[in-house]
C-alpha positions as MATLAB code, in Angstrom:
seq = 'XXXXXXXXXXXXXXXXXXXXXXXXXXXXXXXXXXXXXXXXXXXXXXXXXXXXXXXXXXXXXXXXXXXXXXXXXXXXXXXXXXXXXXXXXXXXXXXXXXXXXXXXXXXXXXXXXXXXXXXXXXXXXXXXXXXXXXXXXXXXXXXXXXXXXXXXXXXXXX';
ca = [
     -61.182 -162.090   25.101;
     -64.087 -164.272   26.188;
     -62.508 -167.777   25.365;
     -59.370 -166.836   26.024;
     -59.896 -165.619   29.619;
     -62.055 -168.798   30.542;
     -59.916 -170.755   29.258;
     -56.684 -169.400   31.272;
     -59.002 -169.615   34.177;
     -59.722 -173.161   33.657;
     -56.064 -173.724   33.187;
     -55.283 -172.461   36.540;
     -57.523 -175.334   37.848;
     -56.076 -178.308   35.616;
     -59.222 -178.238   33.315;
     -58.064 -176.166   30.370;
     -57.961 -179.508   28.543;
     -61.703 -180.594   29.354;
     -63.253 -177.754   27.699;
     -65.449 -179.485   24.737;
     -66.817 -177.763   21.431;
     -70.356 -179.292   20.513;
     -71.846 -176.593   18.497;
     -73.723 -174.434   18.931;
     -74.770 -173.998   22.855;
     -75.926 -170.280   22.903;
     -79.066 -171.025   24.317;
     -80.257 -173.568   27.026;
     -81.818 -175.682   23.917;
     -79.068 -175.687   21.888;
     -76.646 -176.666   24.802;
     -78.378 -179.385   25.887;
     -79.107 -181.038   21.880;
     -75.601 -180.675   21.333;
     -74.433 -182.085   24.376;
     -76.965 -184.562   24.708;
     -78.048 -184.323   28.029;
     -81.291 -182.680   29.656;
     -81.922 -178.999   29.518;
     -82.040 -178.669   33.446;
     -78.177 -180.151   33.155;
     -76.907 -176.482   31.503;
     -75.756 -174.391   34.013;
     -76.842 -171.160   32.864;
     -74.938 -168.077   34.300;
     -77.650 -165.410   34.717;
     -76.434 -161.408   34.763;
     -77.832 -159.388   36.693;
     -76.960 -155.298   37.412;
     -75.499 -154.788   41.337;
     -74.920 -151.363   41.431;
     -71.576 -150.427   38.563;
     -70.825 -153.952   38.502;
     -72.146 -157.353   37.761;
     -73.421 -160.210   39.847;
     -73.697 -163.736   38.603;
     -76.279 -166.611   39.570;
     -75.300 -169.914   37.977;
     -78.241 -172.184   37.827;
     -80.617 -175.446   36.118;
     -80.650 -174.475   32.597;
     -84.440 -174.757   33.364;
     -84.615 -172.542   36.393;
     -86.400 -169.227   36.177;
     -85.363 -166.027   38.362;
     -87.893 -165.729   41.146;
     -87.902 -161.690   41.548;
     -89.331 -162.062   45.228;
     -86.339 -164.584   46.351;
     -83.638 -162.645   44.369;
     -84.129 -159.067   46.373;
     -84.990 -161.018   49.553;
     -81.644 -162.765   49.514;
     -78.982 -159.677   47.851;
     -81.781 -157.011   48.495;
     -81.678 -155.459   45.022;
     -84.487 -155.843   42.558;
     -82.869 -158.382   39.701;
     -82.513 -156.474   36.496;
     -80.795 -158.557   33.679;
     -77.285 -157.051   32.057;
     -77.863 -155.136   28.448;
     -75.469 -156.944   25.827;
     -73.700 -154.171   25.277;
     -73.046 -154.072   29.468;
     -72.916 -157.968   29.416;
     -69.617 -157.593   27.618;
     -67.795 -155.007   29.661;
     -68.868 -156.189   33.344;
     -68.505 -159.803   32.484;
     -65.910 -160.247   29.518;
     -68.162 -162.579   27.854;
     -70.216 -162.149   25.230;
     -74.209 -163.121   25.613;
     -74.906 -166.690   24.909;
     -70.917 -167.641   25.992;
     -71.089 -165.801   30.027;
     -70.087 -168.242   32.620;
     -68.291 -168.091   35.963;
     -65.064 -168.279   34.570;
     -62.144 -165.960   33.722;
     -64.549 -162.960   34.593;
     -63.471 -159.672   36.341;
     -62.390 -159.519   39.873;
     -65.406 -157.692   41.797;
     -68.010 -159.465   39.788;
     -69.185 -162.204   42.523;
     -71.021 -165.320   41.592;
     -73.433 -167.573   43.530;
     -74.473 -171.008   42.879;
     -78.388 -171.528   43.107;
     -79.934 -174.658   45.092;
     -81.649 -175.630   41.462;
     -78.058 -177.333   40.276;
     -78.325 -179.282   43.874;
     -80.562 -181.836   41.412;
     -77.404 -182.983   39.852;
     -73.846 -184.836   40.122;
     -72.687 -182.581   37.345;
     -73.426 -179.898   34.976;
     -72.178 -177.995   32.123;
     -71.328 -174.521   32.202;
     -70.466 -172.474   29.164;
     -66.654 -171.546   28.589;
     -66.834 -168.106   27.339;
     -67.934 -168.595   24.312;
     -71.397 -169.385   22.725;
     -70.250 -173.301   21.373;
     -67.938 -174.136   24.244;
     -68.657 -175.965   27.684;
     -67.243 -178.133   30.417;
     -68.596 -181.355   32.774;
     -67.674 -180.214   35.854;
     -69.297 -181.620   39.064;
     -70.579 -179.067   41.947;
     -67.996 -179.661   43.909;
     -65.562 -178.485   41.046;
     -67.980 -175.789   39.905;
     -67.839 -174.550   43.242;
     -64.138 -174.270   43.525;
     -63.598 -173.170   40.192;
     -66.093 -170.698   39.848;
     -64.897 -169.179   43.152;
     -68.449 -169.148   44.168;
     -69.365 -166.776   47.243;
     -71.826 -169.525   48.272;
     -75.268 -171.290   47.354;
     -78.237 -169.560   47.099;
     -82.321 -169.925   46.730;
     -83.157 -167.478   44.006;
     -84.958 -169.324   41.419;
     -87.581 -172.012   40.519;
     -87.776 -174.503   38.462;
     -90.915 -174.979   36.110;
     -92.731 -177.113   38.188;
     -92.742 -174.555   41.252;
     -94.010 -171.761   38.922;
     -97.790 -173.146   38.720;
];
């Protein structure tokens, strides 16, 4: 179900045919040596528990959840989706979640970390499928309720 529902999603925006296969990109690390870009270039979709449902936080591959700036901004505390629960609230599997081809009332915000780059790669359902898209198409795509400043980015941490 995973691939297949990004995939029609991405097919609703033209881009169906840009999804590319590198490997293995389960992982941040993996992405990013099979792709062949910098690790801060994977958008990671993080999934996080709001209330019976799911809310998703694309960011830097390289960006860490900041606990403080994540219940100031949706005023829950962030607790990360079992992979059992991962699966039913997102239709993706771990290692293949991304913003795409997910259910209806699971919302998904773009962090400022991503702001660092022209474009980024997302995962496509799957954990060895992903997509160039730019943050204006990620944006669009993704159907993104807006940006947010929820994370940091190793540097910030010390």
């Amino acid at each position: 179900m995973s691939r297949e529902s990004a995939l029609a999603h991405l097919a609703e925006w033209g881009k169906a045919s840009e999804i590319i296969e590198p490997g293995d990109t389960a992982t941040v690390a993996l992405a990013a040596r099979a792709i062949g870009v910098q690790p801060a270039r994977i958008a990671k979709t993080l999934a996080v528990y709001r209330g019976e449902s799911a809310l998703l936080v694309v960011a830097a591959g390289t960006a860490r959840l900041d606990n403080r700036k994540f219940k100031d901004t949706f005023v829950i505390k962030p607790r990360m989706l079992s992979g059992e629960d991962t699966l039913r609230l997102t239709s993706h599997q771990p290692g293949g979640v991304c913003p795409f081809g997910i259910p209806d009332e699971v919302e998904v915000y773009l962090d400022a970390s991503l702001k660092a780059f022209e474009s980024v790669f997302p995962a496509c359902g799957t954990a060895t499928t992903s997509i160039e898209l730019t943050l204006s198409e990620l944006e669009k795509i993704s159907r993104s309720k807006g940006w947010v400043d929820v994370c940091k980015m190793p540097e910030e941490a010390q």
